[in-house]
C-alpha positions in Angstrom: 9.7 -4.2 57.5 9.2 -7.9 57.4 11.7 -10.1 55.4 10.3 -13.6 54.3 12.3 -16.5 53.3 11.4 -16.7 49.5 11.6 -20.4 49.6 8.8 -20.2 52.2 7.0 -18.1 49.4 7.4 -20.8 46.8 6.4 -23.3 48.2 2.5 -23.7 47.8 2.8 -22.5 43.8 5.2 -25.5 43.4 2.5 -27.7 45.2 -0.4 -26.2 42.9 1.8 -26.7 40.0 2.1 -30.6 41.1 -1.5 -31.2 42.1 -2.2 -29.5 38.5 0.0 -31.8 36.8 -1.3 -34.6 38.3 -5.1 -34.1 37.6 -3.7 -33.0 34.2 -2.0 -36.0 33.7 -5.2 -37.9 34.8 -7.5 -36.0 32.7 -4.9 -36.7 29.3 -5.1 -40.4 30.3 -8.9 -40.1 30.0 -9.6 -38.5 26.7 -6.8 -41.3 25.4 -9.3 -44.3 26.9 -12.7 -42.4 25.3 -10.9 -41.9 22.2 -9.8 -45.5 21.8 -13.2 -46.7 22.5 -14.7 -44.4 20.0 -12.0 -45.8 17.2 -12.7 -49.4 18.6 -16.4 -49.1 18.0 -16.3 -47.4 14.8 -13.6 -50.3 13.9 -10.3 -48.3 14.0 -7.5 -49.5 15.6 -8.0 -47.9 19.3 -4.1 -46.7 18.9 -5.1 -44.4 16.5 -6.0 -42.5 19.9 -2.5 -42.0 20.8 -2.8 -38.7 18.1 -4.1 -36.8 21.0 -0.5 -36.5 21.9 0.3 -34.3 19.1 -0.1 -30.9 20.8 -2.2 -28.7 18.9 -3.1 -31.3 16.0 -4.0 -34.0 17.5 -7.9 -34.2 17.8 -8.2 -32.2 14.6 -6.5 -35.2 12.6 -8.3 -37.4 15.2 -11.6 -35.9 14.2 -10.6 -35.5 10.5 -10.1 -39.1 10.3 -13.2 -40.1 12.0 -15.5 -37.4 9.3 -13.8 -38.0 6.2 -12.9 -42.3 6.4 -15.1 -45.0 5.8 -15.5 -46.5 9.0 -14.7 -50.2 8.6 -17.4 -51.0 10.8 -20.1 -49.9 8.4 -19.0 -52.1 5.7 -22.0 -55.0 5.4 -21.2 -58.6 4.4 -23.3 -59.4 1.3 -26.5 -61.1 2.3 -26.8 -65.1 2.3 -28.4 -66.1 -1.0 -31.7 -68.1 -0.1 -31.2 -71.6 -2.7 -34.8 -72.2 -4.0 -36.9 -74.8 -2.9 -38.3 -77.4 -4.9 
């Protein structure tokens, strides 16, 4: 019967479980950057994108905001009134 060490067994779950934090990590970083440009251009303040944190809620609200708000963005100066010309 073979005996292994069971730290030797550990080992390359506890280096998946760090490479798959990391690209996790990365990948949260994204969405935070894509959601802050979608709240820039639609004239939010980008930190509204910092609701992605909220675990579970956090692009519902996001998303919620975005579909039920008037975007500021949309909101048209009134047009120059032409003076007539005599």
């Amino acid at each position: 019967m073979c005996q292994s060490n069971p730290e030797m067994m550990i080992a390359p779950f506890m280096i998946f479980a760090a490479i798959f934090m990391l690209i996790s990590f990365v990948v949260l970083l994204f969405k935070i950057f894509l959601w802050w440009r979608v709240f820039s251009k639609a004239g939010f303040s980008g930190a509204f994108a910092l609701l992605i944190l909220i675990p579970g809620l956090g692009e519902l609200i996001i998303i919620c905001v975005l579909a039920f708000s008037n975007w500021p963005i949309t909101k048209t100066p009134p047009l120059p009134q032409q003076q007539p010309q005599a």
